[in-house]
Backbone bond lengths (Angstrom), bond angles and torsions (degrees), N, CA, C in turn:
res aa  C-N    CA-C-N  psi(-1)  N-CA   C-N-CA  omega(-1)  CA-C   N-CA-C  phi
1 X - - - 1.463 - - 1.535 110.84 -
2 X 1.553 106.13 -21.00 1.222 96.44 -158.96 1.238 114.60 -89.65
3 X 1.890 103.16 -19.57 1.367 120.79 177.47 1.114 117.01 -63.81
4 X 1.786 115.98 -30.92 1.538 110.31 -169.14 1.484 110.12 -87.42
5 X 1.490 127.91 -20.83 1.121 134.16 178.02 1.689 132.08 -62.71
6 X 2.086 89.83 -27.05 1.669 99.56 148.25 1.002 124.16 -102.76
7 X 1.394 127.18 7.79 1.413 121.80 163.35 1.773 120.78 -86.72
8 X 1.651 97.02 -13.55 1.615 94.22 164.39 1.264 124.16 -98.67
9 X 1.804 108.83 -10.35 1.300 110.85 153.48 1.234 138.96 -81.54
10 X 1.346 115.49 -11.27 1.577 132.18 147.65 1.463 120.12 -46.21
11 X 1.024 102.12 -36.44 1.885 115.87 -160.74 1.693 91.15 -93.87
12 X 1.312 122.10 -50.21 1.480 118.65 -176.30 1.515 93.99 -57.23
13 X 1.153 159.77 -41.86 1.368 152.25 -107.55 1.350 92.54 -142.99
14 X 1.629 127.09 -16.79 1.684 108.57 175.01 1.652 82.95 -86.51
15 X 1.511 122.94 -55.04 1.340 119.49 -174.43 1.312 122.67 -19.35
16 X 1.264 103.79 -62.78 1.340 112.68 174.51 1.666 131.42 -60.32
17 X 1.148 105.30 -20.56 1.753 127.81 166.16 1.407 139.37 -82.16
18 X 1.568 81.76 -14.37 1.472 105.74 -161.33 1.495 112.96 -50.29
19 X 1.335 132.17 -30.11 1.565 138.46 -117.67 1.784 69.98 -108.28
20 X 1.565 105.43 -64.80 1.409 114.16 179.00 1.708 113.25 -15.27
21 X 1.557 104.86 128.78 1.350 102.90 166.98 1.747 104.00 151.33
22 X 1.000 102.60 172.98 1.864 111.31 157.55 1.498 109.53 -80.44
23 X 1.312 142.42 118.18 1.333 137.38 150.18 1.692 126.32 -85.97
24 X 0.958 117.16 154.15 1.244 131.10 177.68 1.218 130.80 -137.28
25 X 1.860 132.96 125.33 1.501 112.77 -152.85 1.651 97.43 -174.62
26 X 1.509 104.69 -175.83 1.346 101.49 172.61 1.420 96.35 -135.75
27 X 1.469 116.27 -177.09 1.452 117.52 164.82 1.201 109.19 -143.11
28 X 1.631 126.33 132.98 1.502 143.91 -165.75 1.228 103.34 -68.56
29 X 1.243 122.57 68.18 1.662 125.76 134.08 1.259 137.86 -41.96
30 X 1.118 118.81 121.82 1.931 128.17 -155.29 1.589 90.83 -69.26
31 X 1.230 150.34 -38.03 1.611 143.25 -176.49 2.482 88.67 -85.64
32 X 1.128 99.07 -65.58 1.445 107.43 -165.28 1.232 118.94 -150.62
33 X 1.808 111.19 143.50 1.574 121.64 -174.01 1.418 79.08 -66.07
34 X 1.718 113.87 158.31 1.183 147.85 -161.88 1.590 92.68 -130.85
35 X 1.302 123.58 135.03 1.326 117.07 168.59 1.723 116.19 -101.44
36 X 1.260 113.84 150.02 1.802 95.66 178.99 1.226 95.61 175.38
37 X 1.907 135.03 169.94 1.400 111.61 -87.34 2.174 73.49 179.34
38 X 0.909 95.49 129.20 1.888 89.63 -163.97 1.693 81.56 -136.29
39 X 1.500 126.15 133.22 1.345 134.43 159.92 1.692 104.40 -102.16
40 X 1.224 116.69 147.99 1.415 114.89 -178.60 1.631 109.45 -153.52
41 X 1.194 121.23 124.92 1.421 127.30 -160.15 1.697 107.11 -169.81
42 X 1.553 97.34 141.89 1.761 105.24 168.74 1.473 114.59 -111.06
43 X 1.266 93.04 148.28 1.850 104.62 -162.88 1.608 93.35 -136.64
44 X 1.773 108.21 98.12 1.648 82.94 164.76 1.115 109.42 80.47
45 X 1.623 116.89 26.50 1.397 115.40 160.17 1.367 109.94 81.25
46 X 1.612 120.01 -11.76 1.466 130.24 -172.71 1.492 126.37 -118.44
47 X 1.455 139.50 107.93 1.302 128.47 -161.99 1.565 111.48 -62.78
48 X 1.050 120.84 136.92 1.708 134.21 -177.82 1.534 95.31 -113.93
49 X 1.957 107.77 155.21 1.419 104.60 160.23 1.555 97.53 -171.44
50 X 1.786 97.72 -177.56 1.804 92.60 169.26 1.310 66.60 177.67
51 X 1.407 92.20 166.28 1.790 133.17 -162.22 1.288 120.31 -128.34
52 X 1.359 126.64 147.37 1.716 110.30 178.96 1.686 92.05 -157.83
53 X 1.438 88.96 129.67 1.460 117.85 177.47 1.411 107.39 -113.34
54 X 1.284 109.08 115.66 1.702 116.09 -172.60 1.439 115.79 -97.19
55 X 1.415 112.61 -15.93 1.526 114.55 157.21 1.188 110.50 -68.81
56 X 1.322 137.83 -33.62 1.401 121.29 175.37 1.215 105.30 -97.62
57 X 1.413 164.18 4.27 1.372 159.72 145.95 1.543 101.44 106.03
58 X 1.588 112.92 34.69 1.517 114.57 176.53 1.643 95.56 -109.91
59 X 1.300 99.11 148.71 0.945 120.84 166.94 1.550 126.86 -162.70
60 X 1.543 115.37 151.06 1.546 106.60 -177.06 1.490 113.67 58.39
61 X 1.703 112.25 57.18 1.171 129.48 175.49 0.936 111.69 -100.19
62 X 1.675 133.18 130.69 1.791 124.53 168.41 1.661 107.69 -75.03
63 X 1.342 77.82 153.12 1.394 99.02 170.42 1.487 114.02 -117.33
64 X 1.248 129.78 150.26 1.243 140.87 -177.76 1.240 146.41 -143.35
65 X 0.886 155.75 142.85 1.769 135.32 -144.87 1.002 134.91 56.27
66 X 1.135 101.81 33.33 1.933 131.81 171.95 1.876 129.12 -47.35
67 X 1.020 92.95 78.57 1.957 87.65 -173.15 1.587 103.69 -120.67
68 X 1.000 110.96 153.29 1.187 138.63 179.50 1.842 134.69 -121.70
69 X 0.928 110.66 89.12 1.451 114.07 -162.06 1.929 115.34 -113.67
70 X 1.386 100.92 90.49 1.543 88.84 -166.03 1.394 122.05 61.83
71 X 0.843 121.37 -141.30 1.979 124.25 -164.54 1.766 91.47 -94.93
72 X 1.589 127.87 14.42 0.991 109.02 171.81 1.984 116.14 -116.96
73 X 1.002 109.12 133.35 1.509 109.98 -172.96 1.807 118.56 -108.26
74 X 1.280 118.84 158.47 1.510 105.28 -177.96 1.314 87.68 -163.02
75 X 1.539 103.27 131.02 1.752 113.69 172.80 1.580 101.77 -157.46
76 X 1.440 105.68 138.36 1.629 124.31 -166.72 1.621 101.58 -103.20
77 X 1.464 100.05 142.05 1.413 92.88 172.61 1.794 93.36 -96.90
78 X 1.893 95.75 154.62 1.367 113.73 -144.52 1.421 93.20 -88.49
79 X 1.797 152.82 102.75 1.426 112.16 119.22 1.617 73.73 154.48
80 X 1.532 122.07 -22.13 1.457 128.40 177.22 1.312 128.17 -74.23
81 X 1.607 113.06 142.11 1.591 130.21 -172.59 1.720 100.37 -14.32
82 X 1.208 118.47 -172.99 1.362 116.55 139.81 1.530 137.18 67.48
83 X 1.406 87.42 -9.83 1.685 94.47 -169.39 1.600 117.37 51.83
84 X 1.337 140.85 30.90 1.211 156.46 -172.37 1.935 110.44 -47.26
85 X 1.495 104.11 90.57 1.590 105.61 -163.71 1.368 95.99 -112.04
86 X 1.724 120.76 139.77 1.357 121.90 153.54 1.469 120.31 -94.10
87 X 1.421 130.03 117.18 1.412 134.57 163.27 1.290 115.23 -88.66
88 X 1.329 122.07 123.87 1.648 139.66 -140.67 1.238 104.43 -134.59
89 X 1.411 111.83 118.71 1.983 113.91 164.41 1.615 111.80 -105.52
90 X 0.929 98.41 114.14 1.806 97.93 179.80 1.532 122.33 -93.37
91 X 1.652 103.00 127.15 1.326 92.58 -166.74 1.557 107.49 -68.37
92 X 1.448 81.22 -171.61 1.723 100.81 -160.91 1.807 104.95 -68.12
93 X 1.132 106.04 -22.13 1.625 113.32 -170.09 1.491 110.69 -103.30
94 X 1.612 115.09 2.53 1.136 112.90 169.40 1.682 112.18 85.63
95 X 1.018 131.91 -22.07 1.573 135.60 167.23 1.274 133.38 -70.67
96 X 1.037 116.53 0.26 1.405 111.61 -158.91 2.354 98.98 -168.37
97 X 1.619 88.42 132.71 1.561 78.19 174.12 1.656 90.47 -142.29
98 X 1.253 114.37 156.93 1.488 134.69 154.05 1.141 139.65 -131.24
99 X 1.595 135.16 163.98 1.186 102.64 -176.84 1.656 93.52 167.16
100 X 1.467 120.76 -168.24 1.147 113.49 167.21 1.635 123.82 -118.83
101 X 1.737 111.26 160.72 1.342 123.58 -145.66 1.765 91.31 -113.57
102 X 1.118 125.22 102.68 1.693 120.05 -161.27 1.773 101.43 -113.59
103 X 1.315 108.22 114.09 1.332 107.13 161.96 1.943 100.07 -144.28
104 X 2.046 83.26 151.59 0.952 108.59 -174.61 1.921 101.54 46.71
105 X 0.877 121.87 69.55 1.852 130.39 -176.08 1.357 103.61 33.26
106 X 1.780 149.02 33.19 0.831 145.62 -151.65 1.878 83.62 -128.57
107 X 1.567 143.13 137.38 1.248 131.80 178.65 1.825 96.52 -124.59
108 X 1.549 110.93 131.47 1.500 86.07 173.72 1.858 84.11 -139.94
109 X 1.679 93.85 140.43 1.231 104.72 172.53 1.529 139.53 -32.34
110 X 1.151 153.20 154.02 1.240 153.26 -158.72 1.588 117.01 -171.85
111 X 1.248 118.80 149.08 1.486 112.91 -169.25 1.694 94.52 -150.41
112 X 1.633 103.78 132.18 2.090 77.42 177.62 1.862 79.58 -149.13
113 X 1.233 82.66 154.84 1.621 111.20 -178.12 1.991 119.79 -99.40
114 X 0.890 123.49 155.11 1.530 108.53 172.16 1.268 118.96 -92.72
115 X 1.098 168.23 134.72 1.412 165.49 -149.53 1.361 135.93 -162.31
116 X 1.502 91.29 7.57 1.192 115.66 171.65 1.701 144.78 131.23
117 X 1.001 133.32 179.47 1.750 114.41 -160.37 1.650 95.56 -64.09
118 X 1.895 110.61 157.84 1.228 100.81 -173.30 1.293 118.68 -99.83
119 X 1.383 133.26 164.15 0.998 152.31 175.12 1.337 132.22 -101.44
120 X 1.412 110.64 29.58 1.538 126.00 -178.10 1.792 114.11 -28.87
121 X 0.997 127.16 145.49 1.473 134.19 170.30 1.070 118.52 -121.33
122 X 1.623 119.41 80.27 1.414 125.34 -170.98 1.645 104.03 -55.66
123 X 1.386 117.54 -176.94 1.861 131.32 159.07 1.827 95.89 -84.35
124 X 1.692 72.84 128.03 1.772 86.46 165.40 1.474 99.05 -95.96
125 X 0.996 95.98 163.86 1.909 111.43 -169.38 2.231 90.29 -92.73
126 X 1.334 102.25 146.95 1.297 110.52 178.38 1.155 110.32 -129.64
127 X 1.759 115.09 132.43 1.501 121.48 171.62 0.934 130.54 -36.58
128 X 1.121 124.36 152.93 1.900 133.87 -156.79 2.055 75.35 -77.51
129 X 1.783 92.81 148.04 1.534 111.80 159.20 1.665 104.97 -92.41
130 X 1.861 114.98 164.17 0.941 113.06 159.61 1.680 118.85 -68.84
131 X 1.371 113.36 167.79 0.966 139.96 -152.00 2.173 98.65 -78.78
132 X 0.873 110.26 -19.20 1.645 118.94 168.06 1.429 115.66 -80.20
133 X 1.126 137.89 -9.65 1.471 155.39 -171.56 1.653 99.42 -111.01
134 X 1.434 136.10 -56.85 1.074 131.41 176.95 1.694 120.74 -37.46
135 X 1.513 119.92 130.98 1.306 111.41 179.63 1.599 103.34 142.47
136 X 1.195 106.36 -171.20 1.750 113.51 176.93 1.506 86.90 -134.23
137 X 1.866 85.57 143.63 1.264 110.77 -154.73 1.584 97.89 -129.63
138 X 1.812 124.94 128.53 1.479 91.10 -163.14 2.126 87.46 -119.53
139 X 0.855 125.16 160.48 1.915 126.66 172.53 1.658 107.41 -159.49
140 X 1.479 98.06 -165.09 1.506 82.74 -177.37 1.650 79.56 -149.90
141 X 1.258 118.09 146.45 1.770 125.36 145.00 1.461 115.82 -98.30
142 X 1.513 87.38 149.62 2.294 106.87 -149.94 1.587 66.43 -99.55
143 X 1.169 133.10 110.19 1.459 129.89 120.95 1.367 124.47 -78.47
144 X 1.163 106.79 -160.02 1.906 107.62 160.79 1.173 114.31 -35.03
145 X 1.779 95.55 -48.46 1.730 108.16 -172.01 1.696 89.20 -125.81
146 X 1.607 85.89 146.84 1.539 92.76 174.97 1.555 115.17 -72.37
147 X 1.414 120.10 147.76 1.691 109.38 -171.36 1.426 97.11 -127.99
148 X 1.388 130.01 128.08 1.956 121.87 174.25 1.542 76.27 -89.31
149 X 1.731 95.79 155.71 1.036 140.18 174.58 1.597 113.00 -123.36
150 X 1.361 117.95 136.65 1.412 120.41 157.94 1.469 124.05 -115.32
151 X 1.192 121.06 102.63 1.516 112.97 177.81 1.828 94.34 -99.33
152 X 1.946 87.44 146.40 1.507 104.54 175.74 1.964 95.04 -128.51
153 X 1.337 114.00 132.60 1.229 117.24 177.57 1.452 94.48 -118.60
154 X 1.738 106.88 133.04 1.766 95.18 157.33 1.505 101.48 -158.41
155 X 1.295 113.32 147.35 1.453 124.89 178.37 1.723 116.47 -81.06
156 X 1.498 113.50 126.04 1.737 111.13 179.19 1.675 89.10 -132.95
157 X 1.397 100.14 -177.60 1.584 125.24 -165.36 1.301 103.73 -53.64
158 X 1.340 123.65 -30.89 1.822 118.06 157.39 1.258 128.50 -97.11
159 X 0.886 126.92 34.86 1.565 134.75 170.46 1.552 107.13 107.36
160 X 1.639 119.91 -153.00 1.356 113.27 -164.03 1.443 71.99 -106.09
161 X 1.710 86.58 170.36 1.562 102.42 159.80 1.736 102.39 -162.07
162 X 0.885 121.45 136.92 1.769 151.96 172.94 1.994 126.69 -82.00
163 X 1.059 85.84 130.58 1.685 83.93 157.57 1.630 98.80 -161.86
164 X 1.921 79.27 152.14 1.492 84.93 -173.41 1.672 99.45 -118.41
165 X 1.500 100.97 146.64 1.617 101.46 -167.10 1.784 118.42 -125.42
166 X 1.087 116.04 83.45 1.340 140.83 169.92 1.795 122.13 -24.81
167 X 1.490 106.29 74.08 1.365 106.70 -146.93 1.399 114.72 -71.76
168 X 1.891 101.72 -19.25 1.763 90.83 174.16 1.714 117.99 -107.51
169 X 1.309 106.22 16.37 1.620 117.63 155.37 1.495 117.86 -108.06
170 X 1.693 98.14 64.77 1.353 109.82 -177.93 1.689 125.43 49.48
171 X 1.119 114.01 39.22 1.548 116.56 172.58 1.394 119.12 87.94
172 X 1.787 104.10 -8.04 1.880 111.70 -140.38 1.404 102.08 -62.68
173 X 1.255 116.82 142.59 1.640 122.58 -161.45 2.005 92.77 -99.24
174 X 1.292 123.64 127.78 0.971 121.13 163.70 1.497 109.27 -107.97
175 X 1.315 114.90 124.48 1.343 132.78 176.55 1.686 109.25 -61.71
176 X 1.501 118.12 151.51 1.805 105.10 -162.87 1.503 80.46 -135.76
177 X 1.807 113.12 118.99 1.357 119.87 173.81 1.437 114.08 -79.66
178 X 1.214 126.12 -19.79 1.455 105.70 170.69 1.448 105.67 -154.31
179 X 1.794 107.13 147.84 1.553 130.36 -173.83 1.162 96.31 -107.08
180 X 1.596 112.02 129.94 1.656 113.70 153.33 1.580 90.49 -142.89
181 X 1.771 100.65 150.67 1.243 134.81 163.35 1.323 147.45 -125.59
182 X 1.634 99.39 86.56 1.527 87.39 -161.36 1.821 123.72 -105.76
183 X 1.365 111.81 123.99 1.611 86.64 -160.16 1.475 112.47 88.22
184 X 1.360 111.29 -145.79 1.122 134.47 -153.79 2.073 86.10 -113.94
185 X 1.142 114.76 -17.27 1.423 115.69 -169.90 1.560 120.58 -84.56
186 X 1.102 140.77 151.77 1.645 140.19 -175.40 1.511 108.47 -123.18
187 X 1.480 128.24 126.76 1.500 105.30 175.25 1.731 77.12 -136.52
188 X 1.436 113.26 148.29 1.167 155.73 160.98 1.656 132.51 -90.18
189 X 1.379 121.14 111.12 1.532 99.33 156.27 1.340 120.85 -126.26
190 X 1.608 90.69 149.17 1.598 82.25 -177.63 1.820 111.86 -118.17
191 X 1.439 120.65 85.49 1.526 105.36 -179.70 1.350 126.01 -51.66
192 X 1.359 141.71 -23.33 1.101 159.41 -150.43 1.593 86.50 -81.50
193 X 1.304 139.02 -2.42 1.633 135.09 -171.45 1.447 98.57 -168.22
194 X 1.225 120.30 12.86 1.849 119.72 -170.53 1.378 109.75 37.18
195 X 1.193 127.66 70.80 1.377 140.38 -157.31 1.511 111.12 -142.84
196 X 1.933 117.45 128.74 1.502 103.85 147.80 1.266 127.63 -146.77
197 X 0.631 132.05 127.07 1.788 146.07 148.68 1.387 132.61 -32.97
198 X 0.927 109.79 104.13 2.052 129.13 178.26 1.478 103.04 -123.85
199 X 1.599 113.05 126.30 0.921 116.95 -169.24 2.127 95.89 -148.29
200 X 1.109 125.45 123.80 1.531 125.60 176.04 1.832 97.03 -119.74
201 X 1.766 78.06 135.37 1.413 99.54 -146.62 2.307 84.93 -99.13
202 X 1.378 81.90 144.29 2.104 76.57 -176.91 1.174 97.08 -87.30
203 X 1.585 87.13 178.13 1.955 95.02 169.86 1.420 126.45 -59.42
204 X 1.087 114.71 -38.01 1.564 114.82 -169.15 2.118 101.49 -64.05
205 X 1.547 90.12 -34.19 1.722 93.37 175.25 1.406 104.16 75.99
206 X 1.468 122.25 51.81 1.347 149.44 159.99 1.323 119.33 -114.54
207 X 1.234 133.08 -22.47 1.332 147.77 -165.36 1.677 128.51 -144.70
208 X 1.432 122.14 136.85 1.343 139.56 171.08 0.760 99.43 -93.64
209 X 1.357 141.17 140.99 1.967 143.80 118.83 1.434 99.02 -77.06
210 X 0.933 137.75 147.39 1.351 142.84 91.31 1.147 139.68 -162.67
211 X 1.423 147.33 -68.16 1.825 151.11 -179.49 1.301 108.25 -168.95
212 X 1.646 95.13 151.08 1.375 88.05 160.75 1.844 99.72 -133.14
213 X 1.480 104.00 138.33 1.646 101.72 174.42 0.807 109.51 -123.07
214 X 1.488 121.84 150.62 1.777 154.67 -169.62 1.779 106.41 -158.34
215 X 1.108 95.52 135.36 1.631 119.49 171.17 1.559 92.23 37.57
216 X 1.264 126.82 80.09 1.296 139.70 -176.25 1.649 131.89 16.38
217 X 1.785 97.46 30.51 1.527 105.21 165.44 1.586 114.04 -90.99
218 X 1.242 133.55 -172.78 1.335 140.01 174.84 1.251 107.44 -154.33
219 X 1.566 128.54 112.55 1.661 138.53 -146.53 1.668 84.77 -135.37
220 X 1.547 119.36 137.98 1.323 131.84 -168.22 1.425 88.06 -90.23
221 X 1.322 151.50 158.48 1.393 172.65 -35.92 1.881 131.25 48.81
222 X 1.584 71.93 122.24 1.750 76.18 -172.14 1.906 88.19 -139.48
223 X 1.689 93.52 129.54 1.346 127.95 -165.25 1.781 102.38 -119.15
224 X 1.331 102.78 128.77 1.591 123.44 -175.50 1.379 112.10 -109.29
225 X 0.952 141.55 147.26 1.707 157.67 169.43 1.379 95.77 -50.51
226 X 1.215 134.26 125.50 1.515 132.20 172.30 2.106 104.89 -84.85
């Protein structure tokens, strides 16, 4: 009796672990499977994660809204267009999950494997900026379609921290993993879109020049003091 009573508490306790791990997978893209790369781990009683898509040059993306319900799983990527959610069935043996990848009400298939312990990439905290950089900053990038942008920079008791907010893809706030300042210069990244931002701020300290690059273009941007 006594054996079977830890052998069903064994089994409750991988269940519950299961999600844990490195994944590895693609997702059924109507031109091409996409390959990409899911970390999954609890910290503190709390599930942590981030994602990296190497066709698009993202990597070390959070994830957020992490629940776990029986053999069913759900985790959002953090700060992107679309609300971009994965709904996850985990098999019975714990290796393997599938399911669908839903943005903007759009669902596209997905399949991911376990491959090993995970490698989550939390946010590192970034040094306070000077005091001429602080503020909301408003520009626009000329794509196909022109897009305004809002960046807000501000310094608290752990350093600065940023988000930039995408005003004609519904407001969507993209979270910015790392601040550097060098000089008079600002560079930004944002993995959450494989994205970065360089911006040199003038004297008067009203104005950025500089770019923004994604998937190896370079788009001129010029950002004003709101």
């Amino acid at each position: 009796m006594k054996l079977l009573v830890a052998g069903l508490l064994g089994l409750n306790l991988f269940a519950a672990q299961a999600p844990r791990g490195h994944w590895t997978g693609k997702m059924a893209l109507p031109d091409q499977p996409v390959d990409f790369q899911v970390d999954l781990d609890q910290m503190a009683g709390k599930w942590v994660g981030s994602i990296s898509i190497p066709a698009r040059n993202a990597s070390g993306i959070p994830l957020d809204n992490i629940s776990a319900s029986g053999e069913q799983f759900v985790f959002r990527i953090q700060g992107a267009p679309g609300d971009p959610t994965f709904h996850a069935s985990i098999s019975k043996d714990g290796k393997s999950m599938s399911g669908d990848f839903i943005m903007a009400g759009s669902p596209i298939h997905f399949d991911l494997t376990v491959a090993g312990e995970p490698k989550v990439v939390l946010p590192k905290a970034s040094p306070a900026v000077p005091a001429g950089f602080v503020g909301e900053w408003d520009g626009a990038i000329e794509l196909a379609v022109r897009l305004r942008i809002l960046l807000k920079l501000t310094n608290g008791p752990d350093g600065a921290t940023a988000v930039l907010t995408s005003v004609d893809q519904g407001n969507a706030q993209i979270p910015v993993s790392s601040i550097a300042v060098e000089g008079n210069k600002l560079t930004l990244e944002l993995a959450a879109v494989g994205g970065q931002l360089t911006g040199e701020l003038d004297s008067a300290g009203t104005t950025m020049t500089g770019a923004w690059r994604q998937a190896g273009k370079s788009l001129y941007l010029n950002l004003k003091r709101k």
